[in-house]
C-alpha positions in Angstrom: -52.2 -22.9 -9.7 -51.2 -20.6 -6.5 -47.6 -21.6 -6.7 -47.6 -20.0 -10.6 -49.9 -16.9 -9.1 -46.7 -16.4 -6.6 -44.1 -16.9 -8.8 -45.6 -14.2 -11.1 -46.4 -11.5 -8.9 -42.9 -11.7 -6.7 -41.4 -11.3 -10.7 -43.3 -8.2 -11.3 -42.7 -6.9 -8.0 -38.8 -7.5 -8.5 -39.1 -5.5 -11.9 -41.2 -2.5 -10.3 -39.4 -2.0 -7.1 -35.8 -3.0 -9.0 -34.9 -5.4 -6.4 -31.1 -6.9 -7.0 -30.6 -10.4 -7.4 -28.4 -12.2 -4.4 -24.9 -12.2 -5.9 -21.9 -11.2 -5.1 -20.3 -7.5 -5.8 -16.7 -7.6 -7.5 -13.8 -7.2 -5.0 -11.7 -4.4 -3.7 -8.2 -4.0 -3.6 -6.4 -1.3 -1.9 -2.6 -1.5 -2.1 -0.7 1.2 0.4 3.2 1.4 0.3 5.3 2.9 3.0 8.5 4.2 1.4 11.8 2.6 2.5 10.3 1.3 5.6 13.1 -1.5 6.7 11.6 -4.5 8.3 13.6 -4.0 11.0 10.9 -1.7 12.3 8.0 -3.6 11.3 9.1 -6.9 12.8 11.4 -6.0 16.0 9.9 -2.3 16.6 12.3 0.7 17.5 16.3 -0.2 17.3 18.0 0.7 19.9 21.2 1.2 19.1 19.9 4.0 16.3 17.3 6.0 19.0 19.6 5.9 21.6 22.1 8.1 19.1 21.9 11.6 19.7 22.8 12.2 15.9 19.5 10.3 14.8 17.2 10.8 17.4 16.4 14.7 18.4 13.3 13.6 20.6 15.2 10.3 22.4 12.6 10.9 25.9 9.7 11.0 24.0 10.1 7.9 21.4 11.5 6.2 24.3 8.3 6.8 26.5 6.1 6.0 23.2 7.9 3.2 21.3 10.0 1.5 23.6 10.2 -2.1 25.5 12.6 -5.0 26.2 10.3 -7.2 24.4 10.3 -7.0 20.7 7.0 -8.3 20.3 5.5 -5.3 22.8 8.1 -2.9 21.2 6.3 -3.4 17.5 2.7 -3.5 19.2 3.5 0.0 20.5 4.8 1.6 17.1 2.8 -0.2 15.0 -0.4 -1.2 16.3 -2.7 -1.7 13.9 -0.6 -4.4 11.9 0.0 -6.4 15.2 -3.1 -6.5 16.8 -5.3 -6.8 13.8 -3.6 -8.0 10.6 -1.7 -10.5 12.5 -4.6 -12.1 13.8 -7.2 -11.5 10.5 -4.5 -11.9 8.1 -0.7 -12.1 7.3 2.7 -10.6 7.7 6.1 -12.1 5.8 9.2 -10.3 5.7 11.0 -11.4 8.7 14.4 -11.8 8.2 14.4 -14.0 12.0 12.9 -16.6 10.8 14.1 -16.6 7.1 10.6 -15.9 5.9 12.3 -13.7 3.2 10.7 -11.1 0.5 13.0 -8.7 -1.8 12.9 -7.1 -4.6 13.6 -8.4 -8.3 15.3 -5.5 -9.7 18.9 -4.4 -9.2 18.8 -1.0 -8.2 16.5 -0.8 -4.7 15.6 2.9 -5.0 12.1 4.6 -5.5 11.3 4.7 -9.4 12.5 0.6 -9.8 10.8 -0.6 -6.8 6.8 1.0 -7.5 7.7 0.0 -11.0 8.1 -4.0 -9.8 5.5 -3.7 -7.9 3.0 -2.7 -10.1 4.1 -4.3 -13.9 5.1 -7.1 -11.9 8.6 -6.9 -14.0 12.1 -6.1 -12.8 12.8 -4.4 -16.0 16.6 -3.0 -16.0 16.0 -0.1 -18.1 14.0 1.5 -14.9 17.0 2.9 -13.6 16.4 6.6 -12.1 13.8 8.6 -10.4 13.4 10.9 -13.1 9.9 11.5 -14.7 10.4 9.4 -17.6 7.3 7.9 -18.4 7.0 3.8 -17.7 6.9 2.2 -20.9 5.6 -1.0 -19.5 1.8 -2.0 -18.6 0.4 -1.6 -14.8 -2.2 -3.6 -13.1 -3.7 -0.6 -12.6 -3.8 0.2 -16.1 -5.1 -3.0 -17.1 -7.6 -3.3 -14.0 -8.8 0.1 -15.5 -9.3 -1.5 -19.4 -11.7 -4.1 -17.8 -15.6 -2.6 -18.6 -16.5 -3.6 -15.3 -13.5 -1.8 -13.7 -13.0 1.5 -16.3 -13.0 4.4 -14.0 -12.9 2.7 -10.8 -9.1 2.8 -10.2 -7.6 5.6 -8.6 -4.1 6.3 -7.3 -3.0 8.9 -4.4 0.4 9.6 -3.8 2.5 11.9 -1.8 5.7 11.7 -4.3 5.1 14.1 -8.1 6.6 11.2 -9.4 3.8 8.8 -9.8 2.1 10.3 -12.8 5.3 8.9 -14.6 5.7 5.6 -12.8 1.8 4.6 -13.7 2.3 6.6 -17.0 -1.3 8.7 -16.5 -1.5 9.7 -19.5 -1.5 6.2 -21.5 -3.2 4.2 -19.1 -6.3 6.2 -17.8 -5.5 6.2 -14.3 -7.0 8.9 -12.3 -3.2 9.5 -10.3 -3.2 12.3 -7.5 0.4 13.1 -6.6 2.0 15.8 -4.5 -0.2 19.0 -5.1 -2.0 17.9 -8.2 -5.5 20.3 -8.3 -8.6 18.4 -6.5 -11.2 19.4 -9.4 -13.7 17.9 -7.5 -17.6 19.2 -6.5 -17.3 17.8 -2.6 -16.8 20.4 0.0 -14.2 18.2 2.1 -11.9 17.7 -1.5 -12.1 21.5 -2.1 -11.1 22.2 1.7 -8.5 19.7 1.6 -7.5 21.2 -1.7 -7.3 24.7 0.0 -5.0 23.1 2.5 -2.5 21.1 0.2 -1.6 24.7 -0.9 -1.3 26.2 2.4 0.3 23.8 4.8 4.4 23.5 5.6 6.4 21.0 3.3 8.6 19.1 5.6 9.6 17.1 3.0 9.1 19.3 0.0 5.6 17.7 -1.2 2.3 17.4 0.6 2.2 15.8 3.9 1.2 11.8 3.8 -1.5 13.1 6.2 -3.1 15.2 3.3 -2.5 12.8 0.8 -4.6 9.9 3.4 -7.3 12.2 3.6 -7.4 12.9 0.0 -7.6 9.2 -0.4 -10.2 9.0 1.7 -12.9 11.1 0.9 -12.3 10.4 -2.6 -13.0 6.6 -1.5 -16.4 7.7 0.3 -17.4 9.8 -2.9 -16.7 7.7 -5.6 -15.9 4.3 -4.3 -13.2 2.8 -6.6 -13.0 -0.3 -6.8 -8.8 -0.8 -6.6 -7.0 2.3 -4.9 -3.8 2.7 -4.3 -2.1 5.3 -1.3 1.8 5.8 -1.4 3.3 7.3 1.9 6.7 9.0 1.5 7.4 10.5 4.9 9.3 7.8 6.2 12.3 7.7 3.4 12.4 11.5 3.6 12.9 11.2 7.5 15.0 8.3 6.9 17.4 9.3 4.4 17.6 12.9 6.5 19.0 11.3 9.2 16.3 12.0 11.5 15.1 8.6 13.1 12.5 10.3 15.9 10.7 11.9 12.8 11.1 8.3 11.3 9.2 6.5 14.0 6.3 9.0 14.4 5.6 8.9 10.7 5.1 5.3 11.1 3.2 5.2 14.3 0.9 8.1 12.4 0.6 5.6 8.7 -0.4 2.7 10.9 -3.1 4.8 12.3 -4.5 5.9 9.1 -4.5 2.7 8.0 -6.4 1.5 10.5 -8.6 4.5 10.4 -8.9 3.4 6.2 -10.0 -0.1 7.6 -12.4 1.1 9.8 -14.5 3.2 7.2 -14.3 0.1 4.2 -15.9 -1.9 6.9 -18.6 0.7 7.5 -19.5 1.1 4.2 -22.0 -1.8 2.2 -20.0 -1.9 -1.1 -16.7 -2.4 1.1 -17.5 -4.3 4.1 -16.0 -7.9 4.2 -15.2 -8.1 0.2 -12.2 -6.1 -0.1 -8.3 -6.6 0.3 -5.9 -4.3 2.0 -2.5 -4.6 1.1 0.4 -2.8 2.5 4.5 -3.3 1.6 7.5 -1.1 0.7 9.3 -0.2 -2.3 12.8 -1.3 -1.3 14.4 -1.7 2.1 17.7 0.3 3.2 20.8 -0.4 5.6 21.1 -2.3 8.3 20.6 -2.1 12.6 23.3 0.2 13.6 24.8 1.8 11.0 24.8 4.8 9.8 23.6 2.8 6.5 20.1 2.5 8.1 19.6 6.1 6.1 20.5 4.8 3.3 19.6 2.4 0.1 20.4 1.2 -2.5 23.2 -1.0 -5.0 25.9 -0.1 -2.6 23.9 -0.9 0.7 23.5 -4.9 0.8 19.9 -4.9 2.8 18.2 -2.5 0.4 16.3 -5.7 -1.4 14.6 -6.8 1.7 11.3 -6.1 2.0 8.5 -7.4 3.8 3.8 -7.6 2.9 1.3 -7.4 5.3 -2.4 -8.5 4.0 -5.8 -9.1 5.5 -9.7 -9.0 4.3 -11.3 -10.9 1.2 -9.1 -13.9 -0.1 -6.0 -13.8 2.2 -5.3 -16.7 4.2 -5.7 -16.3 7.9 -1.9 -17.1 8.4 -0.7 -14.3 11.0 3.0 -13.1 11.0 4.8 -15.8 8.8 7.2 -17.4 10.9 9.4 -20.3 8.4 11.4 -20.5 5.5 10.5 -18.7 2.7 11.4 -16.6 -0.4 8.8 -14.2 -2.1 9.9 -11.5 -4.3 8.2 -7.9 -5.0 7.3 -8.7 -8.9 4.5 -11.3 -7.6 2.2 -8.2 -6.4 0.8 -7.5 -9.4 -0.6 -10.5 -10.8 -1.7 -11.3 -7.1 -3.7 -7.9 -6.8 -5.0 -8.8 -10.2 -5.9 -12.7 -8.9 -7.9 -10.9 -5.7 -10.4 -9.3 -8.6 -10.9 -12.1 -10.3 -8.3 -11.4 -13.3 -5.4 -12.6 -14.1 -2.0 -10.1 -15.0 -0.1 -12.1 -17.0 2.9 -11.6 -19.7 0.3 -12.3 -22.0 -2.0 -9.3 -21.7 0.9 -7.0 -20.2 3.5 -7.4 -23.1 6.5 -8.3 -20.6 7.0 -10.6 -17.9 5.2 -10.9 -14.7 6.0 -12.7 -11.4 3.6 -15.4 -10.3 0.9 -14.8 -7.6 1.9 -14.9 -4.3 -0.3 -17.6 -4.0 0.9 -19.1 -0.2 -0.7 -16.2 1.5 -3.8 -16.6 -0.5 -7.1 -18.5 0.5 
């Protein structure tokens, strides 16, 4: 008789005082790209050859005293430290070329428009053959993350590049997409400063610095907390293909330390903390050690498919830096973001092909 008291007054106490039932929220995914960052730099650090040229490097003392060692291994810990002392050891890294553990791209053309198009329909589709603002005809996972009741209005896009609106085509699929200096219409006092500032600041590179755009990211995260956002740095093509590898580095050195600074706040926040994926990878690759092709990508420029995919957090395998034979390609992303929230991105429900998950670097 006291047990069916008890059970009675803890279920009117649970319907007073709305307390939530023990299961488990619905992952995160946030996907960050790095434009036309080579693996050369993620994997073996700053080349040599290339900083040690007076025509590419403006600043040679400095990025020497920063960013280089004899040793790869301490060379890449020094630009990039974030991805090798923590993903490397919470999750995994593929893309080096050393040990054959090979990614590329699917699509022909390795340049901007084609590669954030493969990554996110999950389809090398040949008609996607400029940067123009032509808006994508085929289905995101953004888009259909964003159709999913659970999901609709928790997807959110920041990018440095205008061009975005177009490649995640807005205006169809729903996605809230902030590119370049798109107006922050927003009631929180740090989005209307850093709205202020997007108008005001220097343009290097003829957009919005990727610092802005991080921030924007950010506080948007803390106010509205999406549940799959995406962040697209630009600075490091811009440098690249400018011929100014110093500027290069430091963009690099400065995206690894938002990213870990991103980190950092998911795990301080409930709805975040240890159920959520970060995944971070390029668009396309570009030329090779050496050369004067290292600015460069594209058809004519042979290494411009290699790419590389760093991962940690919920449902990545605790592999560290991927160290044997392998071949993944860039149209896998997609239907493995959508795998990570317990969906599935499929030709089915996008209307064209999609790559496979990439299921070895998955729990």
């Amino acid at each position: 008789m006291f047990d069916i008291i008890l059970f009675y007054i803890i279920s009117i106490f649970s319907l007073l005082f709305n307390v939530p039932k023990n299961e488990p929220a619905a992952p995160n995914v946030v996907v960050i790209t790095l434009d036309g960052l080579r693996w050369q730099e993620v994997f073996n650090g700053a080349d040599s050859i290339i900083l040690n040229d007076k025509t590419y490097d403006g600043d040679i003392e400095y990025i020497k005293a920063n960013f280089w060692a004899t040793d790869s291994k301490e060379r890449r810990k020094k630009l990039t430290p974030f991805l090798w002392n923590t993903i490397a050891n919470e999750g995994v890294l593929v893309g080096n070329r050393n040990y054959e553990a090979n990614m590329n791209v699917s699509n022909k053309y390795q340049f901007s428009y084609p590669g954030y198009s493969e990554i996110f329909t999950g389809f090398a589709d040949d008609s996607v053959n400029s940067n123009d603002k032509i808006l994508n005809k085929n289905i995101n996972v953004l888009e259909y993350i964003n159709s999913i009741p659970n999901f609709k209005n928790k997807v959110a896009a920041f990018s440095t590049w205008d061009v975005f609106p177009y490649i995640l085509n807005e205006k169809r699929s729903g996605v809230y997409v902030n590119a370049d200096v798109d107006t922050l219409s927003f009631k929180e006092s740090t989005l209307t400063m850093l709205n202020e500032m997007q108008f005001l600041t220097a343009k290097p590179i003829n957009v919005r610095p990727d610092l802005l755009t991080y921030f924007t990211a950010k506080e948007y995260l803390k106010a509205y907390h999406p549940k799959l956002l995406y962040v697209s740095f630009d600075e490091t093509d811009d440098f690249a293909h400018s011929g100014m590898y110093d500027q290069y580095l430091k963009s690099l050195h400065a995206e690894d330390a938002m990213i870990s600074n991103l980190w950092s706040t998911l795990q301080s926040m409930p709805q975040y903390k240890n159920n959520t994926t970060l995944i971070i990878t390029c668009d396309h690759g570009r030329g090779g050690t050496g050369k004067s092709t290292w600015k460069n990508h594209g058809q004519e420029v042979k290494e411009s498919s290699q790419i590389w995919l760093a991962a940690m957090g919920n449902g990545i395998a605790q592999k560290g830096e991927i160290k044997q034979p392998v071949q993944l390609y860039q149209n896998q992303i997609a239907s493995t973001v959508a795998k990570l929230m317990g969906t599935s991105f499929n030709e089915k429900n996008a209307k064209h092909p999609v790559g496979e998950p990439l299921n070895s670097i998955l729990k």
